[in-house]
VEXLUMPA-48158 format. One record per residue: x, y, z of N, C-alpha, C, O in turn; residue in three letters. Coordinates in steps of 0.02 Angstrom, whole numbers, padded with zeros to 5 digits, always signed. Layout:
<rs>
XYZXYZXYZXYZALA...
</rs>
This chain:
<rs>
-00290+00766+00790-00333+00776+00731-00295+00759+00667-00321+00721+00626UNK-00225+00791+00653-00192+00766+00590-00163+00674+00610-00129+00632+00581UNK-00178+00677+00637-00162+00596+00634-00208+00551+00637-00189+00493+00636UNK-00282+00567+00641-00341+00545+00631-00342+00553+00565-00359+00505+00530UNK-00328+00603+00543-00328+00622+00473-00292+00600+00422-00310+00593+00364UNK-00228+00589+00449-00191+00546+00400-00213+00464+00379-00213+00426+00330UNK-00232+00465+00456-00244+00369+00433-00296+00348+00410-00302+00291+00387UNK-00358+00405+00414-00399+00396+00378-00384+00401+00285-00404+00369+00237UNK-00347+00445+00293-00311+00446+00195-00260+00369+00186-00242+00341+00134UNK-00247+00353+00242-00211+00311+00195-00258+00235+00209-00255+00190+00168UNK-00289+00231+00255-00328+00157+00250-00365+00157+00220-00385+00101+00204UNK-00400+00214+00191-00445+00239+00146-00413+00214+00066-00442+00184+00021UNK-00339+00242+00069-00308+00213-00001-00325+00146-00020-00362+00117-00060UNK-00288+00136+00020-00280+00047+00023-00339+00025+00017-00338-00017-00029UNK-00396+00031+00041-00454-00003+00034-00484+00024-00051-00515-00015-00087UNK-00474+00069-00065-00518+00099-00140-00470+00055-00187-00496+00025-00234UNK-00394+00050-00175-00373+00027-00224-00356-00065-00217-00308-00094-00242UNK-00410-00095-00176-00426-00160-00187-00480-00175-00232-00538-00156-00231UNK-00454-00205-00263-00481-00226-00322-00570-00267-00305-00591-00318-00276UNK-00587-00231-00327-00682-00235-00319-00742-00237-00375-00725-00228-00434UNK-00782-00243-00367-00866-00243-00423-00851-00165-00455-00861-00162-00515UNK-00827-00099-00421-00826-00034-00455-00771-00021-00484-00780+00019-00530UNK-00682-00047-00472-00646-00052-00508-00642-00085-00560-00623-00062-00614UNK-00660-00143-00550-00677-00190-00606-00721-00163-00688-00708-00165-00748UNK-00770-00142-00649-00816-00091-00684-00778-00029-00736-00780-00020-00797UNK-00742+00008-00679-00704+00060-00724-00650+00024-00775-00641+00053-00829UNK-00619-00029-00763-00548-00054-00788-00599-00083-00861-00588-00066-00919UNK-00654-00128-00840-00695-00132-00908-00731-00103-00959-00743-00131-01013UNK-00752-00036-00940-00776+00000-00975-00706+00056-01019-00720+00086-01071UNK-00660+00057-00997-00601+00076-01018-00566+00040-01074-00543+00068-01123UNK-00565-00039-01059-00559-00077-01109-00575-00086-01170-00540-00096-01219UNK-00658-00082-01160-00716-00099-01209-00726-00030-01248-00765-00034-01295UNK-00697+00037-01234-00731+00114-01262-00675+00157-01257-00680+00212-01285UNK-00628+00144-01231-00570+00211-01229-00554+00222-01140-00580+00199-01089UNK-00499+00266-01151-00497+00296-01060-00554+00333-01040-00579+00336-00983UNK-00578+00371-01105-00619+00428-01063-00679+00402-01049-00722+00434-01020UNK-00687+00340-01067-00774+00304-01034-00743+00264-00976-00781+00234-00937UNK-00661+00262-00964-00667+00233-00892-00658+00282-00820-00663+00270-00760UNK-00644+00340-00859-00647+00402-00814-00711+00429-00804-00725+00447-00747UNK-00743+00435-00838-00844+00452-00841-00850+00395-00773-00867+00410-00716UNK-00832+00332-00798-00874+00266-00744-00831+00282-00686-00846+00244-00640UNK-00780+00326-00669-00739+00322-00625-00785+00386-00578-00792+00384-00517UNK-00812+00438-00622-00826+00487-00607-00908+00455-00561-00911+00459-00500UNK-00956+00430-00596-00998+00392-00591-00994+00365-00527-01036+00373-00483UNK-00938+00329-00523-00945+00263-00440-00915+00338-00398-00898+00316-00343UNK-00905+00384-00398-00864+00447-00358-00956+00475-00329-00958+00469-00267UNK-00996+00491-00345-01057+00517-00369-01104+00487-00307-01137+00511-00260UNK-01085+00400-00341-01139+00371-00325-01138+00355-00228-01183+00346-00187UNK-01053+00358-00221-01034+00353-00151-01054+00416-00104-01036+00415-00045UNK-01087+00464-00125-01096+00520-00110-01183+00521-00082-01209+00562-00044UNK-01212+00466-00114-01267+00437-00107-01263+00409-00032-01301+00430+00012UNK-01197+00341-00018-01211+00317+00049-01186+00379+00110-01194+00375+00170UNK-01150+00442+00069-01108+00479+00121-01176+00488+00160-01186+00465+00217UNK-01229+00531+00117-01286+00562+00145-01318+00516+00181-01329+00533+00239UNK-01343+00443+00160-01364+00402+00204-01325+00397+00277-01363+00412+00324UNK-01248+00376+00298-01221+00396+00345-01237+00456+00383-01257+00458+00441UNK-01226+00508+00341-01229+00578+00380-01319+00577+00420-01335+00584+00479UNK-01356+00568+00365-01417+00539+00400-01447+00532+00472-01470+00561+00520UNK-01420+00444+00433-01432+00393+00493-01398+00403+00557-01425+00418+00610UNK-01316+00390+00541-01264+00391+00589-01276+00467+00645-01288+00464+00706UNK-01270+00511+00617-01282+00570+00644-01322+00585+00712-01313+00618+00764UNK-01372+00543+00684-01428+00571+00755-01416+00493+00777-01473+00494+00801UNK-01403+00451+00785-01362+00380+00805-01327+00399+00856-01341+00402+00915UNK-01279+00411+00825-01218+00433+00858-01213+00489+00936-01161+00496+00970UNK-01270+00517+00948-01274+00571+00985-01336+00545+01033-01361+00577+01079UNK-01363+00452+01004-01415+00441+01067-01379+00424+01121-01327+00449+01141UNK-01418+00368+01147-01388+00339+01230-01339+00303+01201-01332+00290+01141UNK-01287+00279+01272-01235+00246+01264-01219+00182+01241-01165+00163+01218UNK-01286+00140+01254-01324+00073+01232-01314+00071+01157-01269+00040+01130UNK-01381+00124+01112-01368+00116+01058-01293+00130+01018-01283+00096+00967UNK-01237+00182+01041-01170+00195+01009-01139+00138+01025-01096+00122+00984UNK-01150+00093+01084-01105+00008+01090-01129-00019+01018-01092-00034+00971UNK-01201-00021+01020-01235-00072+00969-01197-00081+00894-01179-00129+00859UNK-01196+00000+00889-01184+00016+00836-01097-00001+00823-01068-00012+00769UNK-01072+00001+00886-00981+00019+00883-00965-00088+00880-00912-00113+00860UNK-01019-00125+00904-01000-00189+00887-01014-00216+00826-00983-00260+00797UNK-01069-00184+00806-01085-00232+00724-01041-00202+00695-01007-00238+00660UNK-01022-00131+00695-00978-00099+00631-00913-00144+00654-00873-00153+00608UNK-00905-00159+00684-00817-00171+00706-00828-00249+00687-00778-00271+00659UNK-00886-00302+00696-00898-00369+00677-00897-00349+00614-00836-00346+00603UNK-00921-00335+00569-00913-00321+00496-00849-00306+00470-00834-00333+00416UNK-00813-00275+00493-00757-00234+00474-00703-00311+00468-00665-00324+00422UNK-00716-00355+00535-00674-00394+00556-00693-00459+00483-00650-00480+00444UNK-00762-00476+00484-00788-00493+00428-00763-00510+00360-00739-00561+00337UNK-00780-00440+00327-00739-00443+00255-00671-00445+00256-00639-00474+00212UNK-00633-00405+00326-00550-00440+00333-00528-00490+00338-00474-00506+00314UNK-00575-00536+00379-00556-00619+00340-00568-00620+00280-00519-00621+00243UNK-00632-00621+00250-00648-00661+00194-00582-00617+00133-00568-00641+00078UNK-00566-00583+00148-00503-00551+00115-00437-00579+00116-00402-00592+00067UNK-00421-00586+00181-00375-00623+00202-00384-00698+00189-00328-00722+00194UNK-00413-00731+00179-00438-00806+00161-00437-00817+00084-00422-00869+00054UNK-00457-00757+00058-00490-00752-00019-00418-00792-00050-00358-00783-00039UNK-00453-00839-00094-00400-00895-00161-00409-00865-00208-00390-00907-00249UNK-00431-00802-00252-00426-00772-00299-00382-00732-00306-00371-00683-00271UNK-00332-00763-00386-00285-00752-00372-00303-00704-00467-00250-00703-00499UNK-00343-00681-00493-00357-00691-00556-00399-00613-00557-00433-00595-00509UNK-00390-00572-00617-00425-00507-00615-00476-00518-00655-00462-00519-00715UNK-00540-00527-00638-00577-00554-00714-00599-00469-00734-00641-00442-00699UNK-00575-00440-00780-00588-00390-00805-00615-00406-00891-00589-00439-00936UNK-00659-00380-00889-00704-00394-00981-00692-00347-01019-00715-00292-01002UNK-00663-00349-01068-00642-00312-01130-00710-00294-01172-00716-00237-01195UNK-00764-00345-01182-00825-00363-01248-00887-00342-01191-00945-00358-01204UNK-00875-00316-01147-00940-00279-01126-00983-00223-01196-00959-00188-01241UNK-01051-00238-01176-01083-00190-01239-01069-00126-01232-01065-00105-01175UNK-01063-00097-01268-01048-00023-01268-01096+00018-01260-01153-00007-01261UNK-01091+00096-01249-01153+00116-01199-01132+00199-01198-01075+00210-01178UNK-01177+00263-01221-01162+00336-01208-01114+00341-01143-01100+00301-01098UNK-01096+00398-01157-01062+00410-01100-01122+00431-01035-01117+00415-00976UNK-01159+00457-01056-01212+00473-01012-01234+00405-00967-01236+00412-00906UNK-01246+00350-00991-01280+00291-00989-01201+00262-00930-01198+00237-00874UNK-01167+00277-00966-01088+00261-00927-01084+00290-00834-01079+00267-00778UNK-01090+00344-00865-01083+00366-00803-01153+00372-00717-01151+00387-00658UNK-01201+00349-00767-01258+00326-00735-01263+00263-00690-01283+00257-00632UNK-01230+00195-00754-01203+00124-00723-01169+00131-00671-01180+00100-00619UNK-01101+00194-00682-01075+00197-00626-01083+00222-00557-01041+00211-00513UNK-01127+00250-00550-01163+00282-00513-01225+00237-00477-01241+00242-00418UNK-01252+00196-00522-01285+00150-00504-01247+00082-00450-01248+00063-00392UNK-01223+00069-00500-01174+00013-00463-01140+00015-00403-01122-00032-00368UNK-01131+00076-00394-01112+00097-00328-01164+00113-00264-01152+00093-00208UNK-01216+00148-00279-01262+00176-00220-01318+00100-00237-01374+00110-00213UNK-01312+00050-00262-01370-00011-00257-01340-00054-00230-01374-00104-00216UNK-01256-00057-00208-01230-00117-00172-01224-00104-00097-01186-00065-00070UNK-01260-00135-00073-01277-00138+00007-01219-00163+00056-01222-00159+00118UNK-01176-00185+00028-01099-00185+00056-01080-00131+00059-01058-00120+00115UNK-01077-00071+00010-01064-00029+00029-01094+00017+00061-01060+00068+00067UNK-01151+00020+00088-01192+00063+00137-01169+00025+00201-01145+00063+00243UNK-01172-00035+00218-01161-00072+00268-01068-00037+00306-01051-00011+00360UNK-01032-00055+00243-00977-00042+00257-00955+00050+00255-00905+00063+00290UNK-00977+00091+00231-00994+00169+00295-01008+00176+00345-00989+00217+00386UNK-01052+00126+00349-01074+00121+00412-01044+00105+00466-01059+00130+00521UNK-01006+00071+00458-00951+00009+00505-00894+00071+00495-00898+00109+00543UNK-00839+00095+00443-00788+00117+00443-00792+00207+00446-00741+00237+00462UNK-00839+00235+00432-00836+00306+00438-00823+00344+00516-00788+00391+00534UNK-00877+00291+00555-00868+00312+00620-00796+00296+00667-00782+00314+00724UNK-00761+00256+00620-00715+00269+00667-00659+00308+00679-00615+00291+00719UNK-00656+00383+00632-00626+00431+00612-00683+00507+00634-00673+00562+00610UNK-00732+00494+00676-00767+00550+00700-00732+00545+00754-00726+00491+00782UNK-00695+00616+00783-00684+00647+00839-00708+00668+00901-00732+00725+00898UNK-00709+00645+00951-00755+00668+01021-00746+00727+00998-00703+00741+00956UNK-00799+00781+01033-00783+00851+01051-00769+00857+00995-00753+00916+01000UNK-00760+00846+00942-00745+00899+00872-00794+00907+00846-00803+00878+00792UNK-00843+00945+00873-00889+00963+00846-00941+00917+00807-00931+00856+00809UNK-01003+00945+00766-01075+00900+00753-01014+00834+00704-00966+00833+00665UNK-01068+00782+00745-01045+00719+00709-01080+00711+00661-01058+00666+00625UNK-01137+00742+00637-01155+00745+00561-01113+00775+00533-01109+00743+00480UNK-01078+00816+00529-01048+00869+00498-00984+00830+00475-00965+00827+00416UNK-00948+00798+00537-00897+00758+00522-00888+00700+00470-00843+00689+00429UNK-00953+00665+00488-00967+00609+00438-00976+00637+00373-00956+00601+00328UNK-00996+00680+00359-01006+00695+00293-00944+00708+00264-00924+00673+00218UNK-00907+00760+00288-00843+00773+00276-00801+00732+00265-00756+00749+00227UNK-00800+00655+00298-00768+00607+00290-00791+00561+00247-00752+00519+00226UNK-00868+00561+00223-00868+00533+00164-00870+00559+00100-00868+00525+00049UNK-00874+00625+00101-00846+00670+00050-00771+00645+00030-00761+00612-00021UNK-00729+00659+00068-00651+00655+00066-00659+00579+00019-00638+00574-00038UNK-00693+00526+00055-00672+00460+00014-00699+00474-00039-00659+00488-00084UNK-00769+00478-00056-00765+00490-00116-00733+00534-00165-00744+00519-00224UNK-00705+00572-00157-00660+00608-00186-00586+00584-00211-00553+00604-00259UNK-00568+00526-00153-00504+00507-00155-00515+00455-00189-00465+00426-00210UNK-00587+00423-00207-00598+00367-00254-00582+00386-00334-00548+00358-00377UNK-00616+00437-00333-00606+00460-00396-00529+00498-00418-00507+00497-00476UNK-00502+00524-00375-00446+00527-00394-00383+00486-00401-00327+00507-00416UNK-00405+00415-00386-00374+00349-00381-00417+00279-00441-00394+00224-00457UNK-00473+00307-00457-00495+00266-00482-00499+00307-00557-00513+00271-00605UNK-00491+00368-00568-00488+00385-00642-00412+00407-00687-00401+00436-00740UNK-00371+00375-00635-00291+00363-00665-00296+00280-00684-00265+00253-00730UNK-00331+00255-00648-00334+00168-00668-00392+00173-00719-00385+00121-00751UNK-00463+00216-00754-00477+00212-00814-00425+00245-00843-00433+00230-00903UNK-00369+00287-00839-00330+00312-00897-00290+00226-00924-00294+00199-00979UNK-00248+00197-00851-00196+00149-00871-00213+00086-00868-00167+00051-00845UNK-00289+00042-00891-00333+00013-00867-00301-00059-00918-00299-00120-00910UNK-00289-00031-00950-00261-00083-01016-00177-00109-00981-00159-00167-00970UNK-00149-00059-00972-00076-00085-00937-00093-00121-00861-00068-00173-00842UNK-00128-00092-00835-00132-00119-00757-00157-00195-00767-00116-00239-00750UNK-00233-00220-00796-00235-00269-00805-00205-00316-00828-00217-00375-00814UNK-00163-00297-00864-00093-00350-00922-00038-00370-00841-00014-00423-00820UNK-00036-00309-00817+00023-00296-00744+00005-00369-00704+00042-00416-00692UNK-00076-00358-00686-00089-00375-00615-00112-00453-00667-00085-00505-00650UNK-00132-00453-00694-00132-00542-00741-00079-00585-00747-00086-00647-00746UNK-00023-00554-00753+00045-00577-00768+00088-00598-00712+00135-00639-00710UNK+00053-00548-00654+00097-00566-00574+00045-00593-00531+00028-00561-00481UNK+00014-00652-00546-00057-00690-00487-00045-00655-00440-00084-00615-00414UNK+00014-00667-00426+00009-00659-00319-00004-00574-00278-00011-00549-00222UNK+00001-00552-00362-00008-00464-00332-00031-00457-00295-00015-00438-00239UNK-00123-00487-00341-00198-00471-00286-00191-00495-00228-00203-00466-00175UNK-00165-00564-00239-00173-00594-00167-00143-00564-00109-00167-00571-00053UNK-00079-00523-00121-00056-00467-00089-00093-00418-00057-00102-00403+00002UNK-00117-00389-00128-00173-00326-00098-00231-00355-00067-00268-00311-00045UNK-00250-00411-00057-00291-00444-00019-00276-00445+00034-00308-00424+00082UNK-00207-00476+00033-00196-00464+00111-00179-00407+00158-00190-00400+00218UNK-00148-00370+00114-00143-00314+00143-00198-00263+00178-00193-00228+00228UNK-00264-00275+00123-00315-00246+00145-00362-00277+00201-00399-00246+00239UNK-00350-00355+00199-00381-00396+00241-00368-00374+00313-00410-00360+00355UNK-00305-00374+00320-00263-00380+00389-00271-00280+00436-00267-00258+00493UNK-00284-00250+00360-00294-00141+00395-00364-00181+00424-00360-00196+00483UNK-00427-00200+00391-00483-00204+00416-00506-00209+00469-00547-00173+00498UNK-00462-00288+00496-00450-00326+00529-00453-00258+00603-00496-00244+00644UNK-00387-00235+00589-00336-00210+00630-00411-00133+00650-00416-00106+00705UNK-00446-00121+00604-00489-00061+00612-00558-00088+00645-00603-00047+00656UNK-00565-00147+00658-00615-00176+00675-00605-00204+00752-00653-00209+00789UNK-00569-00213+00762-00526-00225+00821-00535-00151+00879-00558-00144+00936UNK-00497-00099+00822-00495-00045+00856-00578-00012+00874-00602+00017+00922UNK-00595-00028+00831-00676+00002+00847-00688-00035+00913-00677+00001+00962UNK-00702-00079+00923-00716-00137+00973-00700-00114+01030-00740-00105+01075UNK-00636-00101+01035-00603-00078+01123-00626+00004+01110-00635+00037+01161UNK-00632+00025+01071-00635+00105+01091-00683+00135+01128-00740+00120+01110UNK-00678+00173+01176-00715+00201+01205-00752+00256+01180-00724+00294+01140UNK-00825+00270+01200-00839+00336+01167-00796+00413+01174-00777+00459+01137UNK-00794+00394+01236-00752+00464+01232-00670+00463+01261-00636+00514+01259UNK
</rs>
């Protein structure tokens, strides 16, 4: 269990802090208004992920506990997906942070709404709960709703506590990661190749 647990915290890292549509988001609204509107938008995309947890806990839940047919179905597309965006990650030629300074400015209320928005309307990310949550539910450890939720609680939580130190240092990080191209392409690969490696594992795993 603690070693289910650990690797779920740390592939979990690695993936929040690849550079994406909701980081991007926070690093710009930080730019354009101060830290504390990139911590609101940080707070916001934290919120809005809490949106697909419940969809998971949902769907996945009573999924997860039918016949053996539908848990294959489900254990091959999540693991084809997974394998998916780990190429196109691993492949990815963007080597460039396009982060926007002259975005319009906007309440904090309105801030933290976008962020919230932007997060529970991108269907990559419902898709991709879908594919990566389940593969950190435990046989025998009890209701797999219960689990899933818990596990998408934790990410969102660990988003926001990873993504509202990058609205505090949003101005230095972008100058950082502009100045060294090959960073991203790094964290690209790095994240490409965990995916990869979690998509794989879904694939051979057995239910129980």
């Amino acid at each position: 269990m603690e070693v289910i647990t650990f690797l779920f915290i740390m592939t979990s890292t690695i993936i929040i802090l690849t550079p994406g549509q909701d980081m991007l988001l926070v690093m710009s609204r930080s730019l354009a208004q101060g830290q504390k509107a990139g911590v609101i938008t940080a707070l916001g995309v934290s919120i809005g992920l809490m949106g697909h947890t419940l969809l998971a806990t949902l769907g996945l839940g009573a999924l997860l506990m039918a016949s053996d047919w539908v848990f294959n179905i489900i254990k091959y597309i999540g693991a084809a997906y997974l394998i998916y965006i780990g190429y196109q990650l691993l492949t990815s030629k963007e080597h460039k942070l396009a982060v926007k300074d002259d975005i319009p400015k906007v309440s904090y209320t309105k801030m933290f709404i976008q962020g919230a928005f932007s997060n529970i309307s991108n269907p990559k990310i419902t898709i991709f709960y879908f594919s990566y949550l389940p593969q950190f539910v435990v046989p025998n450890g009890g209701s797999e709703a219960s689990q899933l939720f818990i596990l998408g609680l934790t990410f969102a939580v660990l988003t926001f506590l990873l993504k509202a130190p990058i609205g505090l240092l949003s101005g230095l990080l972008s100058f950082w990661i502009k100045t060294r191209p090959y960073l991203l392409n790094y964290i690209h690969k790095t994240s490409g190749t965990i995916l990869i490696a979690l998509g794989v594992k879904l694939a051979l795993e057995d239910r129980n």
